[in-house]
C-alpha positions in Angstrom: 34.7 -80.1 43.4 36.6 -81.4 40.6 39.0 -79.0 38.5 37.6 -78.9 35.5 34.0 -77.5 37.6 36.1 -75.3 39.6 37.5 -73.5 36.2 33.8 -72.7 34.4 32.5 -71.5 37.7 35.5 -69.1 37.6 35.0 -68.4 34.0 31.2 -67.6 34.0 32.4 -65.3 37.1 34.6 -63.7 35.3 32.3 -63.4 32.4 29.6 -61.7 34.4 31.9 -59.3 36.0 32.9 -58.0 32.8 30.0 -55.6 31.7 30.1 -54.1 35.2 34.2 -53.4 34.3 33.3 -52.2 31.2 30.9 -50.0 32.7 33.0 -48.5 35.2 35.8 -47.7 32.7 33.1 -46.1 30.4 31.6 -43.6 33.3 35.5 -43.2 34.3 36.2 -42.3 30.8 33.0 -39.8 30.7 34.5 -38.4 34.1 37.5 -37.3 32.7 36.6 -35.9 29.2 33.8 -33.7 31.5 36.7 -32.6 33.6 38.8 -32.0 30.7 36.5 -29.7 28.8 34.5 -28.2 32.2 34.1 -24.4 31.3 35.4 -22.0 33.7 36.7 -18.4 34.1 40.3 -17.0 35.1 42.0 -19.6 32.2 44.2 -17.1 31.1 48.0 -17.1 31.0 50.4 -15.4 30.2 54.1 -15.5 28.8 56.8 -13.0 28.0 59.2 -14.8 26.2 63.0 -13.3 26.5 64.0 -12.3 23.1 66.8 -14.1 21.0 67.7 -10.5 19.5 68.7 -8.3 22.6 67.5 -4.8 19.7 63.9 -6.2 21.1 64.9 -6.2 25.0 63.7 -2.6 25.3 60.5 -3.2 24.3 60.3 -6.7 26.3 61.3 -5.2 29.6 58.5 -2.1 28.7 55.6 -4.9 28.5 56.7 -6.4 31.7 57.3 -3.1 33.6 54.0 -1.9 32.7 52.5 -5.2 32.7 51.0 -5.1 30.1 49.8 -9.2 29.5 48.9 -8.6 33.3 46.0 -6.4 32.2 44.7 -8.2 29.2 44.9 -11.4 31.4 42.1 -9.5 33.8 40.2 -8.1 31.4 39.6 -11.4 29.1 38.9 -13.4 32.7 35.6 -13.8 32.6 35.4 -15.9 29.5 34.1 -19.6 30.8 37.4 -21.5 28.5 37.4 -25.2 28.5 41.5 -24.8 28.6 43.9 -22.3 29.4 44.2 -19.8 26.5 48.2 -18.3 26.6 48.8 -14.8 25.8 52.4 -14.4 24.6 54.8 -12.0 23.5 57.7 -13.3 21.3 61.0 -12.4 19.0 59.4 -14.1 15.7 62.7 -13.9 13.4 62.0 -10.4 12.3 58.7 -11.0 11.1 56.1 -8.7 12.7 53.2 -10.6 12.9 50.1 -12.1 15.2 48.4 -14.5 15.5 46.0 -17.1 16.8 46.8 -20.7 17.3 44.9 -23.1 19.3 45.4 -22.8 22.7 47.8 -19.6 22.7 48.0 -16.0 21.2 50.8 -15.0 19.8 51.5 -11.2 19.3 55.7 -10.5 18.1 58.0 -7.4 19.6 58.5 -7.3 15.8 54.9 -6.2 15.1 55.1 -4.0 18.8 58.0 -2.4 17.1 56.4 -1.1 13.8 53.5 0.8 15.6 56.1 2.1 18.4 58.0 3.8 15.6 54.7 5.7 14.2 53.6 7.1 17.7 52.9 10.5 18.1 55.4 12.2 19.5 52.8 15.2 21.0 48.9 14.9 22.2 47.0 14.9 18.7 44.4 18.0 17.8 41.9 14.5 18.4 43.7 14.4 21.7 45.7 10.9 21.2 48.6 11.2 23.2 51.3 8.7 22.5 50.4 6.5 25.5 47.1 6.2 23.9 48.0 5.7 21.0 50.6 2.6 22.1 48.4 1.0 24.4 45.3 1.2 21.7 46.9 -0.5 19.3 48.5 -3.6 21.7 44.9 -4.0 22.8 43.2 -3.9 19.6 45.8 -6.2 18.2 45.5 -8.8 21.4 41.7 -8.1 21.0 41.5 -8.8 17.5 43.1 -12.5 18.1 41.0 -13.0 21.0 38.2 -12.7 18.4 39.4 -15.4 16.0 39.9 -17.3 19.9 36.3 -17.4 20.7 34.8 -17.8 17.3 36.8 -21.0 17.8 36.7 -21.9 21.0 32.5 -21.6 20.8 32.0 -22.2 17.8 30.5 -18.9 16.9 28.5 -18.6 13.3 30.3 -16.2 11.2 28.6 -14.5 7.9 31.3 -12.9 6.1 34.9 -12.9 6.5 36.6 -13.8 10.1 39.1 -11.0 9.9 36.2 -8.5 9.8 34.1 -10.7 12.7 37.4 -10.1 15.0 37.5 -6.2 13.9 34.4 -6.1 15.3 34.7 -8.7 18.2 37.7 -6.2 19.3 35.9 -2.8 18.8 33.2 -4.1 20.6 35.3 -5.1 23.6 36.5 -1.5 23.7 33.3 0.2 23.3 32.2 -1.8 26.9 34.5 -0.2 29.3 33.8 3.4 30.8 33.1 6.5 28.2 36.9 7.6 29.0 39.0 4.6 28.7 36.3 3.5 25.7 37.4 6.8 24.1 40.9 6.4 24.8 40.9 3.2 23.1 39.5 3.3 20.2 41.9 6.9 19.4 44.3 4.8 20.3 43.5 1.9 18.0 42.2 4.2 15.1 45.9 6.0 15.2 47.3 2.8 13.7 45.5 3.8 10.1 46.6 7.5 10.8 49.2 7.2 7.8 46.7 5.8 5.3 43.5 8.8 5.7 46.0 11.8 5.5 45.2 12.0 1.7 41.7 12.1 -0.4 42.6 10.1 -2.8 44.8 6.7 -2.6 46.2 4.4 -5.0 46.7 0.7 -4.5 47.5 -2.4 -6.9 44.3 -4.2 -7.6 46.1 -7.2 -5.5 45.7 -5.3 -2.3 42.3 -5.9 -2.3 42.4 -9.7 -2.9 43.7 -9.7 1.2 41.9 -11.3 3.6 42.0 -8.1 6.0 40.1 -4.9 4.6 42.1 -2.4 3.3 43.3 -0.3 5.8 41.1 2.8 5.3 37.9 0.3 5.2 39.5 -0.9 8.5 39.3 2.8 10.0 36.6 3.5 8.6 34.8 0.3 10.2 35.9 1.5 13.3 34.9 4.5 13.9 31.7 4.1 12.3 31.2 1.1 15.3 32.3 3.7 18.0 30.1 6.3 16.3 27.2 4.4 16.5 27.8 2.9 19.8 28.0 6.5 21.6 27.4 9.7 18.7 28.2 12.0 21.7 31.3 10.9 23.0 32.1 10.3 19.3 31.0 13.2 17.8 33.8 14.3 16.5 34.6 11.6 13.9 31.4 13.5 12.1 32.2 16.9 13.0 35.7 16.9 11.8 34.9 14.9 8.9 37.0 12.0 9.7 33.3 9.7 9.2 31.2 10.8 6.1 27.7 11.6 7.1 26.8 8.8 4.3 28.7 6.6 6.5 27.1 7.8 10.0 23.2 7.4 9.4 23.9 4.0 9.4 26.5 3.5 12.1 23.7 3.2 14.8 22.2 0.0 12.9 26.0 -1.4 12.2 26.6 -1.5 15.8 23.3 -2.9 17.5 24.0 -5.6 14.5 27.1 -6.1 16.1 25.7 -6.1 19.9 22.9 -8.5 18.8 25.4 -11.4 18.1 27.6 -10.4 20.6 24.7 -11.0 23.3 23.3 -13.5 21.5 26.1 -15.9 20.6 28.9 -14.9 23.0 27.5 -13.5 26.5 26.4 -17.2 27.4 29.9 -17.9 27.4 30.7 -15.1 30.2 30.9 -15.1 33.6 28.4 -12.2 34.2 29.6 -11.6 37.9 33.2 -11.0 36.8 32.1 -9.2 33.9 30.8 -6.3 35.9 34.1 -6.3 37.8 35.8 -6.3 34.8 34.1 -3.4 33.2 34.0 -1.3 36.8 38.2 -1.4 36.7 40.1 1.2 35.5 42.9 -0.5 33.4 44.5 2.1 31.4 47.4 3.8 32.9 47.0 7.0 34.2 48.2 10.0 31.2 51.5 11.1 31.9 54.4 12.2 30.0 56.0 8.9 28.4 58.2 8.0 25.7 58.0 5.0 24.4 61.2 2.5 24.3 63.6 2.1 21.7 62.5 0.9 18.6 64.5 -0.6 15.8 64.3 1.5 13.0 65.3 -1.9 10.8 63.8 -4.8 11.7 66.9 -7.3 12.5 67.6 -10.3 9.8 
């Protein structure tokens, strides 16, 4: 066979293997973008991050004794994630601040700090006691990002603002678990508006309102009107000692099966429904016993 037969027999082969290469680097390709984004439970991490300014080692070493990501890692498990989402706690300069950011969830000792410094320092007549009332707010806060998480993650519909979507994302969370730690919880959570209901009236520059969080009275207010209207018997008392308006409490029934709607409707498909039961069948809350919390810093560090 002469040479120049031999090379367009080689190059026809070559030509007709080609598609079939193609091919097999296409469903290769397809492979490993499914693998990539396959949806599964148990993708969360977690990381405590050393702080650069040892006035924020107290709190650090508290979070890790009491393990504190340990628990919100088990109890946000059952989400099916197409990553691993990171829970972290962080020195963030002496700002106190959270936030979400695609794939992690940031929450500063800075921000831990401020609400450690406004603790009760004796069970409430409402009967927060100052563990409550820490561990509340950490979950609401971790909660509330989680919320701004899965609206991303699953591309959830939002009417009206996000900030008020993850409210309600977290308040629902805590409404799910058993009447006591439910209860515990959202005291716990509603203590961080404690300083801003004392009074009847309050004054504010007409800028406040321009934020995109409610104010936070609204916030309380949204609240407890959820956890009224999830249970009015194990929240009665938000009525009976005035805390809720009655205006406010006709319609808190309606407000939350609003709220349980979309939740079932738009964010259970993304839940492992096995796990979930486990999940909400744990006791995560620490048993009540006397605590104090750790050392704050009265001024946050420049």
């Amino acid at each position: 066979m002469s040479q120049a037969i031999s090379a367009r027999l080689t190059f026809r082969i070559s030509v007709g293997l080609l598609p079939c290469a193609v091919c097999v680097l296409l469903a290769a390709a397809r492979f490993i973008a499914t693998a990539a984004t396959e949806t599964r439970p148990n993708r969360i991490q977690i990381e405590y991050f050393a702080p650069k300014n040892s006035a924020y080692d107290p709190i650090y070493e508290r979070l890790k004794d009491r393990h504190a990501l340990e628990r919100l890692q088990g109890i946000f498990s059952p989400l099916l994630l197409p990553f691993d989402l990171t829970l972290r706690t962080e020195d963030c300069g002496g700002v106190a601040n959270a936030w979400y950011n695609r794939p992690a969830i940031t929450v500063c000792y800075e921000y831990v700090n401020e609400f450690l410094k406004s603790l009760p320092q004796e069970t409430t007549p409402e009967g927060i006691t100052p563990m409550d009332a820490a561990v509340g707010q950490f979950f609401y806060v971790f909660a509330h990002e989680m919320g701004h998480a899965v609206f991303d993650v699953f591309h959830i519909p939002i009417f009206g603002r996000a900030e008020d979507g993850a409210d309600q994302f977290a308040t629902y969370i805590m409404l799910q678990f058993g009447k006591d730690q439910a209860r515990r919880l959202i005291g716990g959570a509603a203590y961080a508006y404690h300083n801003y209901v004392q009074r009847p009236q309050v004054t504010a520059p007409l800028a406040a309102f321009s934020d995109v969080h409610d104010a936070p009275a609204q916030r309380f207010y949204n609240l407890i009107c959820l956890a009224y209207g999830a249970n009015p018997t194990v929240f009665a008392d938000v009525v009976d000692k005035g805390y809720l308006p009655p205006e406010r409490a006709r319609n808190c029934r309606g407000e939350y099966e609003q709220v349980a709607f979309a939740f079932q409707d738009l964010i259970e498909p993304h839940v492992d429904q096995n796990l979930r039961k486990q999940v909400l069948d744990h006791t995560w809350l620490p048993a009540q016993e006397p605590w104090a919390p750790p050392e704050t810093v009265q001024q946050s560090p420049k």
